[in-house]
N, C-alpha and C positions, 0 to 999 in steps of 0.2 A: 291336487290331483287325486288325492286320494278316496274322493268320491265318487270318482266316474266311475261306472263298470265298462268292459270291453263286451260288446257282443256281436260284434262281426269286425271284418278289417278294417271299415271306414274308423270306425273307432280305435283301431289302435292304429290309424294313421296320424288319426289327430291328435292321441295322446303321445305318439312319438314327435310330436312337430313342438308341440307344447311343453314336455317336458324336455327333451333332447335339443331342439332346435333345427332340427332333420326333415327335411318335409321330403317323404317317398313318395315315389310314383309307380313301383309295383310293389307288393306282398305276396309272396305265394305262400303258401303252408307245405311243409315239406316232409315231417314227419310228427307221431306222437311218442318225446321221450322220456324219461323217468323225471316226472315231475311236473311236466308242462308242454307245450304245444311248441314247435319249434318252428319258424320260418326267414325264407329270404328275402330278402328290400332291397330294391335298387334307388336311387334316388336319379335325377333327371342328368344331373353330370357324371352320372355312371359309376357313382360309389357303391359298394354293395356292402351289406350289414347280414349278419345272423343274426336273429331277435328269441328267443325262449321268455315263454309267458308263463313263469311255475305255478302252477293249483297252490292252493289255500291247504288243502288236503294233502298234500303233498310234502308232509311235514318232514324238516330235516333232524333224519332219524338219526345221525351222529354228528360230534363236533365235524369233522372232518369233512359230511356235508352237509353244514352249513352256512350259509350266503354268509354270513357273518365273519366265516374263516376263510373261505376260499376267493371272495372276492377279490378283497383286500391283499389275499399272496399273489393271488393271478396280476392284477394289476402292476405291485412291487417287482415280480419277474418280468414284463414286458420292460415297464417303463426304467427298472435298472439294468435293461439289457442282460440281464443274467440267463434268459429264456426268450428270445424274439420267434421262436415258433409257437409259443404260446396262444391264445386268443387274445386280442390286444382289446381290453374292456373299453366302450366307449361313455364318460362318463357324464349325466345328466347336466341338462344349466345349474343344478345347485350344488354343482362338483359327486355327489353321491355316482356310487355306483349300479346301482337299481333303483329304480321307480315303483313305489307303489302305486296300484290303480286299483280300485274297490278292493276286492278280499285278494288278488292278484299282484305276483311281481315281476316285474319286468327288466330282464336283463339285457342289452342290444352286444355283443362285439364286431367288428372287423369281418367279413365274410371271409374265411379260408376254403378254400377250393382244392378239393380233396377226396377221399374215400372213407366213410362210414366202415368204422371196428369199432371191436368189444363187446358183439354179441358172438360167444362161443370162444372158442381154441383162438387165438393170437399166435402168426405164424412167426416161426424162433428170429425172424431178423429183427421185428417190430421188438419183443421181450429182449432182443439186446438191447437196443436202443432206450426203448425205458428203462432199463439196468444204468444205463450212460447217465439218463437224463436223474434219475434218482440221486445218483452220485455228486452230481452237478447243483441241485436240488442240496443237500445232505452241506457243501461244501458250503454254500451262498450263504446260510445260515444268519453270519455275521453280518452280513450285508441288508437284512431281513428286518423291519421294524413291526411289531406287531404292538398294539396297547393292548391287548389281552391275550396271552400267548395259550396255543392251543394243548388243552388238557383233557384228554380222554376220559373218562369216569369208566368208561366196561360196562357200562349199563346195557341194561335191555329194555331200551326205553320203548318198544312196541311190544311188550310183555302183554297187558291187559288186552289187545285187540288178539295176538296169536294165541293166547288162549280162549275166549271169545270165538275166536276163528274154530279151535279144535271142535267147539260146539256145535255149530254150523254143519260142519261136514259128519258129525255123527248122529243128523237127524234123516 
């Protein structure tokens, strides 16, 4: 799969058929966000899917976002019921959780039907509630198996580009 490139929907129709086993009958694109192209699928018996397509370029700037680490948690909360509001990852025929497709990767979950936050202020009932969910999170711990448990370094791993950058804006 890792050949293909995506360049319109037809194509990631058939890379989701191919890799996932899902054969859709709508796509729509829904928004552009940190990282990649975000859209809805329905398939013919009225499943519905969130799909994000993350850029190549889109490199994950800390452990914490990286596919690598958060997959894998996301999944382990849904499927140990520790978190069933979660997005409930859907995962490829070759069990993995994302799909590479050319320099692209592709995440599909569960369509949750809802309200778009976290651009700006978060109003005080939503910040209790992830105060809850942290705690709940914080306690699962043991419950939690990771093969490589996540380790922060503090880096500044986009160092060279932001200063680069400083450059840029002082011409």
């Amino acid at each position: 799969m890792s050949h293909q490139q995506i360049t319109n929907q037809n194509d990631l129709i058939r890379a989701v058929k191919q890799g996932y086993g899902i054969e859709l009958e709508n796509i729509e694109f829904m928004l552009r966000g940190f990282g990649g192209d975000c859209y809805s699928a329905k398939t013919r018996a009225g499943s519905n899917y969130f799909l994000k397509l993350h850029d190549p370029i889109a490199n994950q700037m800390t452990a914490a976002s990286s596919r690598d680490f958060y997959l894998p948690l996301m999944h382990q909360l849904h499927s140990k019921q520790i978190m069933l509001h979660i997005p409930n990852l859907v995962q490829a025929l070759d069990n993995s959780l994302s799909l590479q497709i050319g320099t692209k990767t592709l995440v599909i979950t569960v369509y949750i039907d809802g309200e778009l936050f976290g651009f700006g202020q978060l109003p005080e009932p939503i910040l209790v509630r992830l105060a809850e969910l942290v705690g709940i999170l914080h306690n699962s711990l043991p419950r939690l198996e990771f093969e490589h448990p996540f380790i922060d370094q503090f880096e500044i791993v986009f160092e060279q580009e932001l200063l680069e950058s400083f450059g840029i804006l002082s011409e």
